[in-house]
C-alpha positions in Angstrom: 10.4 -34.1 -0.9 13.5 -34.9 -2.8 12.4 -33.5 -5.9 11.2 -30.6 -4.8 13.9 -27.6 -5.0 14.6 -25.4 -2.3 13.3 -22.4 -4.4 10.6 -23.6 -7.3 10.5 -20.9 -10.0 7.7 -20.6 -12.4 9.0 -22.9 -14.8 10.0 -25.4 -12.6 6.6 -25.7 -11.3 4.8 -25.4 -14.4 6.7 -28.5 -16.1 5.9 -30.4 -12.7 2.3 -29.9 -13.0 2.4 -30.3 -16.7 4.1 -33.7 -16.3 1.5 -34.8 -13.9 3.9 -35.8 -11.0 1.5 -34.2 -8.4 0.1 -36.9 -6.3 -1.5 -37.6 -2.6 2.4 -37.8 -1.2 2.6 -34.2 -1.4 -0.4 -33.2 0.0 0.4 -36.2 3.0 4.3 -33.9 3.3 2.3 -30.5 4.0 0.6 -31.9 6.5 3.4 -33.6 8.0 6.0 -31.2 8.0 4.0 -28.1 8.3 3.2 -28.9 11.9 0.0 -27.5 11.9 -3.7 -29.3 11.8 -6.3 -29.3 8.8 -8.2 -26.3 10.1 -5.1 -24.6 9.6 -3.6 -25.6 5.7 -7.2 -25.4 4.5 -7.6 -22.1 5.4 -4.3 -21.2 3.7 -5.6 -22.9 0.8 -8.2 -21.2 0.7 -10.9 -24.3 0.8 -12.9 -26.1 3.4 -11.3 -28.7 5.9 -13.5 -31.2 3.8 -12.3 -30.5 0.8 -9.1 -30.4 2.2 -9.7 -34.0 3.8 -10.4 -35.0 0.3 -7.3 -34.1 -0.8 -5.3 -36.8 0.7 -7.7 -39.7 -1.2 -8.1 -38.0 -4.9 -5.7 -35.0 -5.8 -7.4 -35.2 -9.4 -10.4 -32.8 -7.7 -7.3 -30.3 -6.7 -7.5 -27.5 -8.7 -4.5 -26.4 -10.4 -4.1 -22.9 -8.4 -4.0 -25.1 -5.4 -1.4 -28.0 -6.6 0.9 -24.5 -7.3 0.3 -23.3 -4.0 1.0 -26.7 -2.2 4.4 -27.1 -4.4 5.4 -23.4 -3.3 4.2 -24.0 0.5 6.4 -27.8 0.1 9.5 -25.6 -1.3 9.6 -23.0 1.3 8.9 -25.4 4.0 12.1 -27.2 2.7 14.0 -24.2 2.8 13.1 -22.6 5.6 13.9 -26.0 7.3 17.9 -25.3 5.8 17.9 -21.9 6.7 16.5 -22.7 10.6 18.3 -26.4 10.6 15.4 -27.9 11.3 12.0 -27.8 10.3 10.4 -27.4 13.9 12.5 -24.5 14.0 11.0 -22.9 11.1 7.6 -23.9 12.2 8.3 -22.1 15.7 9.0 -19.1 13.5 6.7 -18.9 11.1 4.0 -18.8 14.2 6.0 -15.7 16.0 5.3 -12.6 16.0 7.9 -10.3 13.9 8.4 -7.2 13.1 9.5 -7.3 9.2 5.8 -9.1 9.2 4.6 -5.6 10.4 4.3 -7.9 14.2 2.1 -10.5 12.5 3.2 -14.6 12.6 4.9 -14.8 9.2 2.1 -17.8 8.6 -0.8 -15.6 8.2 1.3 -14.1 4.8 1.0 -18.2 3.8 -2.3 -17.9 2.2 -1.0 -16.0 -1.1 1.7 -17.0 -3.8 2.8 -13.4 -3.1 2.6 -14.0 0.7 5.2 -17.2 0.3 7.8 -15.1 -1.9 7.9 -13.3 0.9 8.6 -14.9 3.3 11.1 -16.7 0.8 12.8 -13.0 0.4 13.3 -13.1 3.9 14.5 -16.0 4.1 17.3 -15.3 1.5 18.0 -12.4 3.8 18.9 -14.3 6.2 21.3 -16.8 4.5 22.7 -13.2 3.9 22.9 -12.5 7.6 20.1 -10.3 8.0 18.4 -10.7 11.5 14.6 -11.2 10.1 
């Protein structure tokens, strides 16, 4: 997770998956610090909890829309863990209801690239002091 930034902008993530860095350690990190089972990340994946299982032997059969979404979900799971001070903190957020999520659990906006700048807006809000 070290080399992951707290905010991965297109270009950043583009040279990381040019330069081939993208291993089986990152998919093992979601799973560990997302707190939640493989049911869960391969439905905000968008693939089946096989092929999500399959994941963690041989990320060559990861397509490269999902190693992006991964490397975004890894990023905002870093930072939300700064902004919260913890990361089971975050994850106790992102599964309550809000209302700047129209009363949804912020993780049901996870399943999008648009979804996670989202929640990564509100999470610059807060730095900022906003009460999201």
């Amino acid at each position: 997770m070290d080399n992951i930034p707290f905010t991965a902008d297109p270009a950043w993530v583009i040279g990381y998956l040019d330069d081939g860095e993208f291993d089986k350690q990152h998919v093992s990190a979601l799973k560990k610090i997302s707190g939640v089972n493989n049911n869960v990340l391969s439905e905000i994946l968008g693939v089946t909890p096989k092929t999500f299982n399959s994941y963690s032997k041989d990320v060559s059969k990861i397509k490269i829309d999902t190693k992006e979404h991964i490397l975004l979900l890894l990023s905002l799971m870093k930072k939300g863990s700064e902004v919260f001070d913890g990361q089971e903190e975050f994850n106790a957020w992102l599964r309550s209801p809000n209302v700047f999520f129209d009363n949804r659990e912020p993780v049901a906006f996870l399943n999008t690239i648009s979804g996670i700048k989202f929640i990564d807006s509100r999470l610059i809000a807060m730095e900022y002091g906003d009460n999201v």
